[in-house]
SEGU-393594 format. One record per residue: residue number from 1; z negated, y negated, x of N, C-alpha, C in turn. Coordinates in nm, 3 decimals, decimal comma, padded with zeros to 5 digits. Each point is the difference from the previous one (the first is absolute). Layout:
BEGIN
NODE   nr     n_c3     n_c2     n_c1    ca_c3    ca_c2    ca_c1     c_c3     c_c2     c_c1
NODE  NUM        Z        Y        X        Z        Y        X        Z        Y        X
...
//
This chain:
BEGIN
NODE   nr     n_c3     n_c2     n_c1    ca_c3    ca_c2    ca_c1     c_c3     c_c2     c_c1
NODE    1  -01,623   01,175   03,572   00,008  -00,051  -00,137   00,043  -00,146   00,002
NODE    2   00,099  -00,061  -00,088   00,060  -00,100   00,008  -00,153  -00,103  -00,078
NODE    3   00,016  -00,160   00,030  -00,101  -00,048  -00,032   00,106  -00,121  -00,082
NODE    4  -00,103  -00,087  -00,050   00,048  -00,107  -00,061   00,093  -00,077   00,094
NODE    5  -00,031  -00,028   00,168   00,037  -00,079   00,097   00,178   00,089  -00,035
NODE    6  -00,045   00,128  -00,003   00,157   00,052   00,076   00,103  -00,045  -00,141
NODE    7  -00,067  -00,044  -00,162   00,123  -00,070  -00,009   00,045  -00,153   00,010
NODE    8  -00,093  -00,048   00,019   00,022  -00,108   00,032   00,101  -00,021   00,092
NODE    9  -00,067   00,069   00,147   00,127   00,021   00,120   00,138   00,031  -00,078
NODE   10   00,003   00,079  -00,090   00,141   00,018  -00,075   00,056  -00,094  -00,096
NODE   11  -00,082  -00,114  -00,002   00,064  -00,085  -00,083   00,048  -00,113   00,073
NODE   12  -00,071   00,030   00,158   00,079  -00,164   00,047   00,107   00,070   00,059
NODE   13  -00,002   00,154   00,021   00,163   00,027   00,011   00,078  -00,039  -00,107
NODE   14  -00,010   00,034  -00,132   00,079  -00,077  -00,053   00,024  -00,117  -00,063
NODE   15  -00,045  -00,082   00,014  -00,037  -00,149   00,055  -00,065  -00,046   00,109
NODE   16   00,085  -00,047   00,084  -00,051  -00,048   00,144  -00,077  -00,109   00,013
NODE   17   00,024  -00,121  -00,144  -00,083  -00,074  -00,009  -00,149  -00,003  -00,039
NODE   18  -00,054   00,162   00,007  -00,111  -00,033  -00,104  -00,114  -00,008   00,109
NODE   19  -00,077  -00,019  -00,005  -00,143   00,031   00,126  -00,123   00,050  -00,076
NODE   20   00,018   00,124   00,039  -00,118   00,091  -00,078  -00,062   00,096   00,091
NODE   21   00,012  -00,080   00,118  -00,099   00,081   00,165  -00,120  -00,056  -00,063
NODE   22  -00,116   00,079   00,061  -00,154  -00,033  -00,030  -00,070  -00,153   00,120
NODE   23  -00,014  -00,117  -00,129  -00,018  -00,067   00,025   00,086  -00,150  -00,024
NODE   24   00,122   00,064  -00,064   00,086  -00,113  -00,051   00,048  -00,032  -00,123
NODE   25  -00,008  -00,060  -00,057   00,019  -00,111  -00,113   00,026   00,070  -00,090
NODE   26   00,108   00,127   00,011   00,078   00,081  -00,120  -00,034   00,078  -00,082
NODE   27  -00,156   00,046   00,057  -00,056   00,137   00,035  -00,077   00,012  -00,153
NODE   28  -00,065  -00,121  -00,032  -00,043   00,027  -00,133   00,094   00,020  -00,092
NODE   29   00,066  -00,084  -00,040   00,118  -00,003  -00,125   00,066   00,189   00,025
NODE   30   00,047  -00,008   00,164   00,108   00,124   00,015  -00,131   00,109  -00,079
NODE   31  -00,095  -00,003   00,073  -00,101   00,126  -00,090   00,004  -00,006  -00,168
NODE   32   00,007  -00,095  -00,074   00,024  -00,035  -00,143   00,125   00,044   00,021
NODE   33   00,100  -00,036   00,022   00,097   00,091  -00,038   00,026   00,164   00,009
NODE   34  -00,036   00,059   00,092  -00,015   00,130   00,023  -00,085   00,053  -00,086
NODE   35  -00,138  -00,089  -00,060  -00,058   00,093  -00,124   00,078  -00,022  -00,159
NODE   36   00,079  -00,052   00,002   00,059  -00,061  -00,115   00,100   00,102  -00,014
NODE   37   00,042   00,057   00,144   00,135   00,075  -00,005  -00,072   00,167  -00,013
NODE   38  -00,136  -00,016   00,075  -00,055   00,175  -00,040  -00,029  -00,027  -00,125
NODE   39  -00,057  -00,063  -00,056   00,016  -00,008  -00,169   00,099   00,033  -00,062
NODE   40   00,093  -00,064   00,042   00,121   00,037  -00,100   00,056   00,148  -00,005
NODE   41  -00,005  -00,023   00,132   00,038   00,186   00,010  -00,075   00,096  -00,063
NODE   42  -00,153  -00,004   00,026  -00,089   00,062  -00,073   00,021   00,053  -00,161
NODE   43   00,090  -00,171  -00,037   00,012  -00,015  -00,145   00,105   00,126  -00,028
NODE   44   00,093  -00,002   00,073   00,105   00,083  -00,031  -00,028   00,162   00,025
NODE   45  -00,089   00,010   00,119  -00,027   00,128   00,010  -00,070   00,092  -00,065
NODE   46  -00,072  -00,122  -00,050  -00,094   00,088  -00,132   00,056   00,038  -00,112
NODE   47   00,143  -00,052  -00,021   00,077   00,043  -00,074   00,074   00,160  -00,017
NODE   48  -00,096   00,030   00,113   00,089   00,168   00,041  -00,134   00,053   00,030
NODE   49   00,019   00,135  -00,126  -00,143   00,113   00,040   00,022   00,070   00,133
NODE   50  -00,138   00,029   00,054  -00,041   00,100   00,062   00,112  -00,037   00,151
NODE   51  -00,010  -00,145  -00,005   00,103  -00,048   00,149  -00,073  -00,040   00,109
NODE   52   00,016  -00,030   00,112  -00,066  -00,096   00,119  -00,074  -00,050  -00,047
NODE   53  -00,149   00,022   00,034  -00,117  -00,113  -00,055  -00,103   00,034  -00,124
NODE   54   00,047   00,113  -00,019  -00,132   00,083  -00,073  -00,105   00,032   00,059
NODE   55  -00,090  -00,060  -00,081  -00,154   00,014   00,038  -00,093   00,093  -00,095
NODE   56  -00,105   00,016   00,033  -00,098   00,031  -00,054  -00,149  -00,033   00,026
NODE   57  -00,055  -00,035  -00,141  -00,138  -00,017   00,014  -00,062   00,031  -00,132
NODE   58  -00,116  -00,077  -00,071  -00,120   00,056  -00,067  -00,030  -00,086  -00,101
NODE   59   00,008   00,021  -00,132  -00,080  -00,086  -00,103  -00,099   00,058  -00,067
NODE   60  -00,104  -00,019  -00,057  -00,123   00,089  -00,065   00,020  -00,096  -00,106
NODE   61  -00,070   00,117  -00,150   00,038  -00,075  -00,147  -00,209  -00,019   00,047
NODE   62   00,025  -00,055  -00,173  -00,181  -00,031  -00,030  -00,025   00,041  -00,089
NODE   63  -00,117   00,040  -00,020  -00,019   00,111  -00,152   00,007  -00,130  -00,088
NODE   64   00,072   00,019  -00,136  -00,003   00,015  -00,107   00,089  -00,146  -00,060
NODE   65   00,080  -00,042   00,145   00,090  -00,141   00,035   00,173   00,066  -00,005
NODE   66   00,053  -00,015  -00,070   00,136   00,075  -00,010   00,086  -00,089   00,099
NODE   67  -00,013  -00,091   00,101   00,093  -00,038   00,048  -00,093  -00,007   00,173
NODE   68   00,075  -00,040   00,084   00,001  -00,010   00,131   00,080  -00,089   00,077
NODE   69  -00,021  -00,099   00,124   00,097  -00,090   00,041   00,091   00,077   00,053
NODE   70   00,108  -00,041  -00,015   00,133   00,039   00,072  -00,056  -00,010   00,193
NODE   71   00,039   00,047   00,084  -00,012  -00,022   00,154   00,034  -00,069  -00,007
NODE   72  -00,033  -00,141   00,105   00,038  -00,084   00,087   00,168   00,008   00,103
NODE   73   00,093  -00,043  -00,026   00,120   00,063   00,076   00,101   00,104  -00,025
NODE   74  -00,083   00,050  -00,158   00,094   00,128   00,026   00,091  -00,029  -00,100
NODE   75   00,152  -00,019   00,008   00,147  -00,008  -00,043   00,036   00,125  -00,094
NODE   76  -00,030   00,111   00,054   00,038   00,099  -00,088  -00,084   00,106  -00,008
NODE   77  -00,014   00,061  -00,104  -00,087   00,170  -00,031   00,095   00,097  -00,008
NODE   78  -00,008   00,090   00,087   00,074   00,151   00,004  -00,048   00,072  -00,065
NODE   79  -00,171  -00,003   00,038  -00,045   00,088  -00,060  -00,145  -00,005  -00,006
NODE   80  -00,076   00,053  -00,106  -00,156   00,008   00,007  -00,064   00,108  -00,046
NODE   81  -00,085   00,082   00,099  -00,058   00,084   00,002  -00,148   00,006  -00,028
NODE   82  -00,133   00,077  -00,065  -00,113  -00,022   00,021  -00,033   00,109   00,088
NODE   83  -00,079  -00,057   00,091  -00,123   00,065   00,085  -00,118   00,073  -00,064
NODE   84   00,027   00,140   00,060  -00,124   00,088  -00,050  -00,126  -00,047   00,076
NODE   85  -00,078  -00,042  -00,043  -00,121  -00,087   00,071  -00,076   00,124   00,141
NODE   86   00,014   00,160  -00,061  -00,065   00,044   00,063   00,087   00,093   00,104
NODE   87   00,159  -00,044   00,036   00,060   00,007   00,114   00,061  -00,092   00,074
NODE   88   00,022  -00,098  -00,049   00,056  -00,165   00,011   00,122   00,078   00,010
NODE   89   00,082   00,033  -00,100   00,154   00,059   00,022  -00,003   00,001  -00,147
NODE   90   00,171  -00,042   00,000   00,067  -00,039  -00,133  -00,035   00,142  -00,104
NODE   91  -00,031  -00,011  -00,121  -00,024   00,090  -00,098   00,142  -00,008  -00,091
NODE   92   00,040  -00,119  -00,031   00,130   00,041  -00,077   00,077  -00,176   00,007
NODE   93   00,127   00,019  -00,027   00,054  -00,134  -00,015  -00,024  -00,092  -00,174
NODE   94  -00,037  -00,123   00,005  -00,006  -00,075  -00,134   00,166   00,018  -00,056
NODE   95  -00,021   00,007  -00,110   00,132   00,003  -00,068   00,022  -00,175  -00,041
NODE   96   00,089  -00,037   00,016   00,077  -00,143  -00,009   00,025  -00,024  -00,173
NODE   97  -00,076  -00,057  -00,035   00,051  -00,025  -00,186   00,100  -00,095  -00,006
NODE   98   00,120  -00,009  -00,085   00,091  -00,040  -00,037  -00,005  -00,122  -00,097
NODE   99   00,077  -00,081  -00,080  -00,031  -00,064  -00,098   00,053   00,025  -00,125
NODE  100  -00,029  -00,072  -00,113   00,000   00,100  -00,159   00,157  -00,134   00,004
NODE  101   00,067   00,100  -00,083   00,120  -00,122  -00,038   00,092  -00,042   00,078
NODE  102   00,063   00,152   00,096   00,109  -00,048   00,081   00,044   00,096  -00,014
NODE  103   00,065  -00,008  -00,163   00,148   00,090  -00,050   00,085  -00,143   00,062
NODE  104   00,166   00,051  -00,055   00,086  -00,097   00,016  -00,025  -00,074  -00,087
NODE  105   00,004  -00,151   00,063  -00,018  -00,082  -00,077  -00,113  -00,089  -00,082
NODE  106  -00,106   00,099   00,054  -00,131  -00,053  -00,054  -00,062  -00,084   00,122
NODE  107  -00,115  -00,046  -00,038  -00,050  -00,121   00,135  -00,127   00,116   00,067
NODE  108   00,015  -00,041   00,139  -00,107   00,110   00,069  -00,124  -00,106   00,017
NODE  109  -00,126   00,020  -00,074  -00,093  -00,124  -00,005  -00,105   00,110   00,067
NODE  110  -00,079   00,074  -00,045  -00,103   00,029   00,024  -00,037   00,187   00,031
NODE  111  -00,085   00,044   00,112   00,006   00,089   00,052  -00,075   00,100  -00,091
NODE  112  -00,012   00,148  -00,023   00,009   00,081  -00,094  -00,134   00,044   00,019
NODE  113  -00,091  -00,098   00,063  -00,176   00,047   00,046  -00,054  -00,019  -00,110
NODE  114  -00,069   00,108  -00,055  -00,116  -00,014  -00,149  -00,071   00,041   00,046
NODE  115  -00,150  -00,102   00,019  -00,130   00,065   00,012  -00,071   00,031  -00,095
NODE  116  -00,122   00,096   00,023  -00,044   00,061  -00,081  -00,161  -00,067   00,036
NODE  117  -00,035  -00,062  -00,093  -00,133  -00,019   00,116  -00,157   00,107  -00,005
NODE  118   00,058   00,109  -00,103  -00,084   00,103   00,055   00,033   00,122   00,125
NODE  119   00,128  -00,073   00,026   00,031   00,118   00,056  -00,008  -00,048   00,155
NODE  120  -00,071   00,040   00,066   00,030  -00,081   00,177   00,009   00,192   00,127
NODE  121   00,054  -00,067   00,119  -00,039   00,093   00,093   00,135  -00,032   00,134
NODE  122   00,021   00,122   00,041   00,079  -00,051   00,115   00,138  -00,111  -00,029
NODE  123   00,055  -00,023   00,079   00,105  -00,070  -00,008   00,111   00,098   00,011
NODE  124   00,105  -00,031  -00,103   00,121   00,138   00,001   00,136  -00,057  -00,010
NODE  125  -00,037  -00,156  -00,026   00,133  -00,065  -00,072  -00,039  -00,137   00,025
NODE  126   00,126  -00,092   00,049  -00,039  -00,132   00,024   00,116  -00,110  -00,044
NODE  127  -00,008  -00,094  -00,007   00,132  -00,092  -00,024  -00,057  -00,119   00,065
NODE  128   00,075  -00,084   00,059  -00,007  -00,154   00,087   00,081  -00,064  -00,026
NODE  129  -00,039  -00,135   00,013   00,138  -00,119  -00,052  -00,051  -00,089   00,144
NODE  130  -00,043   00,060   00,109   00,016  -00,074   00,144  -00,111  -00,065   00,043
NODE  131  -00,084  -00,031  -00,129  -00,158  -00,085   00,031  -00,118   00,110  -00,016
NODE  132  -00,012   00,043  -00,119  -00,077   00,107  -00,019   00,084   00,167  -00,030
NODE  133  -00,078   00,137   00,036   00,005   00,062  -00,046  -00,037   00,106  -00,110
NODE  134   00,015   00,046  -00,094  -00,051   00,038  -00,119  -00,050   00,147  -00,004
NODE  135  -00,077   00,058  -00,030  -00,026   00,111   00,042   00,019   00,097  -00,174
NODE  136  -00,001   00,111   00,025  -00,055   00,097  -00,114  -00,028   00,123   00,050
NODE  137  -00,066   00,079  -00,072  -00,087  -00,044  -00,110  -00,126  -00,132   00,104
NODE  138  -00,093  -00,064  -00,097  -00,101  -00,099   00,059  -00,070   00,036   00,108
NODE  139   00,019  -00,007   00,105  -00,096   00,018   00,106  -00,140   00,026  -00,037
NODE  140  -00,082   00,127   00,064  -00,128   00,025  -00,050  -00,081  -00,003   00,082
NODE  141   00,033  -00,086   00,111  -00,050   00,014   00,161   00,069  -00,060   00,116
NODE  142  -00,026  -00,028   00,093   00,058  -00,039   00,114   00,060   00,067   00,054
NODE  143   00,191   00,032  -00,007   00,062   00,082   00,087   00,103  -00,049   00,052
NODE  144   00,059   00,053   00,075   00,035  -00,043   00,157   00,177   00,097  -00,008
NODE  145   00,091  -00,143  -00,047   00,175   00,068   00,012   00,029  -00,053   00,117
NODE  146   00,119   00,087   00,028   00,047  -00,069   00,133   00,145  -00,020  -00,051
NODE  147   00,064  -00,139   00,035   00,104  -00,042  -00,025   00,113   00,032   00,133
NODE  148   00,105   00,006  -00,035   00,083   00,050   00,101   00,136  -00,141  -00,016
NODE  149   00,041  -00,097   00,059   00,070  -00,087  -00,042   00,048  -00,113   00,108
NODE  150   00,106  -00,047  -00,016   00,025  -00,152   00,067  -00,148  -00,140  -00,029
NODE  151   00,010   00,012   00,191  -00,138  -00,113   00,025   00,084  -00,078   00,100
NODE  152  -00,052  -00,158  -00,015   00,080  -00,118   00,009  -00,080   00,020   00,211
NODE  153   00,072  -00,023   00,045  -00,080   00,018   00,142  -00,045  -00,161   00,045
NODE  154  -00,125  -00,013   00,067  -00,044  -00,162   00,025   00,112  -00,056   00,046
NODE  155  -00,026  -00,118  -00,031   00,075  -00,127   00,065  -00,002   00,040   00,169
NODE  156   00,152  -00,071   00,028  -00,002   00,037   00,150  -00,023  -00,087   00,107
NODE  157  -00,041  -00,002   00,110  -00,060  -00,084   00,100   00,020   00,010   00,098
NODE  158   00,063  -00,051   00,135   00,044  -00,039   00,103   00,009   00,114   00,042
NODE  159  -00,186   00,074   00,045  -00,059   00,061   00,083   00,004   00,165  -00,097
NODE  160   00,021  -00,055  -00,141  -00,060   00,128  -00,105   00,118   00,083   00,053
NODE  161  -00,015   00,146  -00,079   00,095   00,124   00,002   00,053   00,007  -00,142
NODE  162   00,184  -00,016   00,033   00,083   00,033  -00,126  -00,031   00,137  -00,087
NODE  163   00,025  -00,016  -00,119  -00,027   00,092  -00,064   00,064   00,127   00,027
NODE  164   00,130  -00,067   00,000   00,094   00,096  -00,030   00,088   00,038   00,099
NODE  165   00,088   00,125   00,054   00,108   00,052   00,074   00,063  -00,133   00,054
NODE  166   00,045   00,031   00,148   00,096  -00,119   00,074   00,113  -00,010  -00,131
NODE  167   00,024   00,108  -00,017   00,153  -00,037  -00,103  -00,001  -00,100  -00,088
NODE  168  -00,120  -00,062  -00,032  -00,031  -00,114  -00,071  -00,039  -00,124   00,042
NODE  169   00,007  -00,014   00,137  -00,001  -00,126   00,029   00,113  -00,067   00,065
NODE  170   00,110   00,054  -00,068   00,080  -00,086   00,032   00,065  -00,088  -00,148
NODE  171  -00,016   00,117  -00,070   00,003  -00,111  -00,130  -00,111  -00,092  -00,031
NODE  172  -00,117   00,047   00,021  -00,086  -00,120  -00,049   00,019  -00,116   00,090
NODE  173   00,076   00,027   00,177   00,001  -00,108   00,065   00,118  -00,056  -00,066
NODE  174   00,072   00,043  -00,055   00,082  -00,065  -00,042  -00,001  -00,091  -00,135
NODE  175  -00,068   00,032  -00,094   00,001  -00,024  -00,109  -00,134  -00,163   00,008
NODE  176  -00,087   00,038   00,126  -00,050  -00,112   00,042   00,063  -00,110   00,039
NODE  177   00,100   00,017   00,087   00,071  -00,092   00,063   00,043  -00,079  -00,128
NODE  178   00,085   00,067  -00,078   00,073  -00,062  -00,139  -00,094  -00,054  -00,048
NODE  179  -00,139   00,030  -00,024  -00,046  -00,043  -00,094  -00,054  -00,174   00,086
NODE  180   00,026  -00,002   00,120  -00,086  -00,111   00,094   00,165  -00,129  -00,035
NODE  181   00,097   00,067  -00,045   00,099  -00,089   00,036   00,062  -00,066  -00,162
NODE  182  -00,124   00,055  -00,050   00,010  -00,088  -00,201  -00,017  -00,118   00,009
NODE  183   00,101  -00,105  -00,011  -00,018  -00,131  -00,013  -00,075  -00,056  -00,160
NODE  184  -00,020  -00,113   00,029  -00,059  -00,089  -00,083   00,027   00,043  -00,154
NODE  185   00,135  -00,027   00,015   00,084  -00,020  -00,130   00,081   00,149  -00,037
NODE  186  -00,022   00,132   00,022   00,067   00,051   00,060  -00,018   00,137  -00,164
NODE  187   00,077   00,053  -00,024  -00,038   00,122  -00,149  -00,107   00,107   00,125
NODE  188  -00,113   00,039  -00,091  -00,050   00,062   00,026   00,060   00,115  -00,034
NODE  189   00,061   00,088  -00,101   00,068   00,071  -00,073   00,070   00,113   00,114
NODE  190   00,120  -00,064   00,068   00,068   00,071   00,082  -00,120   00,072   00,145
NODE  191  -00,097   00,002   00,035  -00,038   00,011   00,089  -00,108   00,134  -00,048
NODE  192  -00,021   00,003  -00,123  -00,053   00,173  -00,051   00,163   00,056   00,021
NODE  193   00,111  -00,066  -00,061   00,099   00,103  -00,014  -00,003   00,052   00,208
NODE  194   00,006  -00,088   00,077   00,051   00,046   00,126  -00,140   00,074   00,020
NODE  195  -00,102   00,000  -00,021  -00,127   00,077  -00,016   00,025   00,188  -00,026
NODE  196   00,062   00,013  -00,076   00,040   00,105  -00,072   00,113   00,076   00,089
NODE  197   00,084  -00,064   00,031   00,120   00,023   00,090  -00,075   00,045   00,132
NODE  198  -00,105  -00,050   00,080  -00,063   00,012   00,095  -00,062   00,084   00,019
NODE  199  -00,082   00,051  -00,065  -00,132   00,097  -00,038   00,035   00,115  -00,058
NODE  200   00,102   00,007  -00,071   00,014   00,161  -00,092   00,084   00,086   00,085
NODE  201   00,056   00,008   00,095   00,048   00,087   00,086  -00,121   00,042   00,110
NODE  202  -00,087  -00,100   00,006  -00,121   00,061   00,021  -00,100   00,081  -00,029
NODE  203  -00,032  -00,039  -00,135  -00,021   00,057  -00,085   00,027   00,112  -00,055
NODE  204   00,134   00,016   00,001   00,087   00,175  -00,007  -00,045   00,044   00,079
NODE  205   00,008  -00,038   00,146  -00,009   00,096   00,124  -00,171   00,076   00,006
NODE  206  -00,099  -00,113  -00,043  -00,153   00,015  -00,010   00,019   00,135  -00,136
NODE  207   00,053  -00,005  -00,096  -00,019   00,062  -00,090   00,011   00,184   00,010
NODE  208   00,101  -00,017   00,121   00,046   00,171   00,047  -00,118   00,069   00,108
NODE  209  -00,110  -00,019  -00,003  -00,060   00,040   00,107  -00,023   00,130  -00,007
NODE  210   00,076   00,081  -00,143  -00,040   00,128  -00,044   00,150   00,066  -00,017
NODE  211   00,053   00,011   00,101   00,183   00,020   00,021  -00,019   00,157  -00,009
NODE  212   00,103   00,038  -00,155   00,039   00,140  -00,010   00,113   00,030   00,091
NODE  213  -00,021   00,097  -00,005   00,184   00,080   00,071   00,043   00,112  -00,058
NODE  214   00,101   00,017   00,025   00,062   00,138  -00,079  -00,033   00,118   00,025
NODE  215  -00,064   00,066  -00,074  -00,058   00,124   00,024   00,077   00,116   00,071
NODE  216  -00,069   00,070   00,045   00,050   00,086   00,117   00,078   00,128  -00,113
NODE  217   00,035   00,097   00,084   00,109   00,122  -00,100  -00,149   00,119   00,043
NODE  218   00,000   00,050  -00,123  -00,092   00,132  -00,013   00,069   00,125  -00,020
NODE  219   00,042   00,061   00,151   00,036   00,164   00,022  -00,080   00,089  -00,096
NODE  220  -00,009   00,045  -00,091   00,002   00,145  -00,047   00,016   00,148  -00,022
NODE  221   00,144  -00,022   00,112   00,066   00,107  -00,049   00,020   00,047   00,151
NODE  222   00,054   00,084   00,033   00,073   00,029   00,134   00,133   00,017   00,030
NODE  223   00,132  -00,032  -00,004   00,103   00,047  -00,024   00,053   00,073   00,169
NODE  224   00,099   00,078  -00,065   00,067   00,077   00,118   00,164   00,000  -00,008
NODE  225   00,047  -00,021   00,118   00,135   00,035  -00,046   00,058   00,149   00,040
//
């Protein structure tokens, strides 16, 4: 498994000037750059469902509290399921609510959740704006969804283990390097664009891990000549 060290080693290949061996001068800043650059990427990858870097874990509502914190890290929701308490296995998927007022042309302000406040029980339907999540109908109890989604992976460290496939550390070593060689005075601007250029062919490639092929020919018949 590639570690934080092995991109570093790839960045004083491509800069010979840098010194980011353990124990020399470079080593902090070069690590700030390499998390700056898995960030960014992160940023973009979460931009694509069900790609490299889907996770899963667990939020529980609270009786009679219609909202819940968003996870810690997590970039995107695929999907949310509730847990049947008495198999710990998904019972059905939450349905995703939409917002009221996105004909053409109208403004999309607010999500299409009406509570009822006599009405409470499982969770069937949810909407999020990234901080909290909203539940319906009102939670009548403590239950337990499991989210399926893009999670930001820790900050990386000399000694730590990369998150992600070798195929990705050569852009993030790269996109580090660039980012170590921003002068003073320098547009910040152009350096997401070469960001983008760097990472999304990566990104494509992470995205196919589920490669169709052309289906085979189905004999039926027998022919004779």
């Amino acid at each position: 498994m590639a570690t934080g060290q092995t991109i570093l080693d790839l960045m004083e290949v491509l800069d010979r000037g840098l010194q980011l061996q353990s124990g020399q001068t470079g080593v902090t800043i070069g690590l700030r750059a390499v998390n700056a650059a898995q960030d960014y990427f992160e940023s973009l990858l979460a931009l694509q469902p069900n790609n490299h870097g889907s996770n899963v874990g667990t939020v529980t509502t609270t009786a009679s509290t219609e909202t819940t914190a968003f996870p810690t890290g997590l970039l995107r929701v695929d999907r949310l399921q509730y847990i049947n308490p008495g198999t710990s296995r998904p019972a059905w998927d939450l349905e995703w609510v939409g917002y009221t007022g996105d004909q053409y042309g109208a403004p999309i302000t607010y999500p299409s959740i009406q509570f009822d406040a006599t009405t409470t029980g499982k969770p069937v339907r949810y909407w999020t704006n990234g901080r909290l999540i909203y539940w319906d109908p009102l939670p009548d109890a403590t239950h337990t969804v499991r989210y399926y989604g893009m999670v930001a992976a820790d900050d990386i460290t000399a000694a730590g283990t990369f998150a992600y496939p070798d195929v990705a550390i050569n852009a993030v070593a790269e996109y580090a390097t660039k980012l170590l060689k921003v002068g003073k005075d320098d547009d910040a601007q152009p350096i997401s664009v070469v960001g983008a250029e760097i990472f999304n062919p990566c990104i494509e490639l992470l995205g196919r891990f589920n490669r169709d092929r052309a289906p085979g020919y189905d004999y039926r018949y027998d022919h004779t000549i």
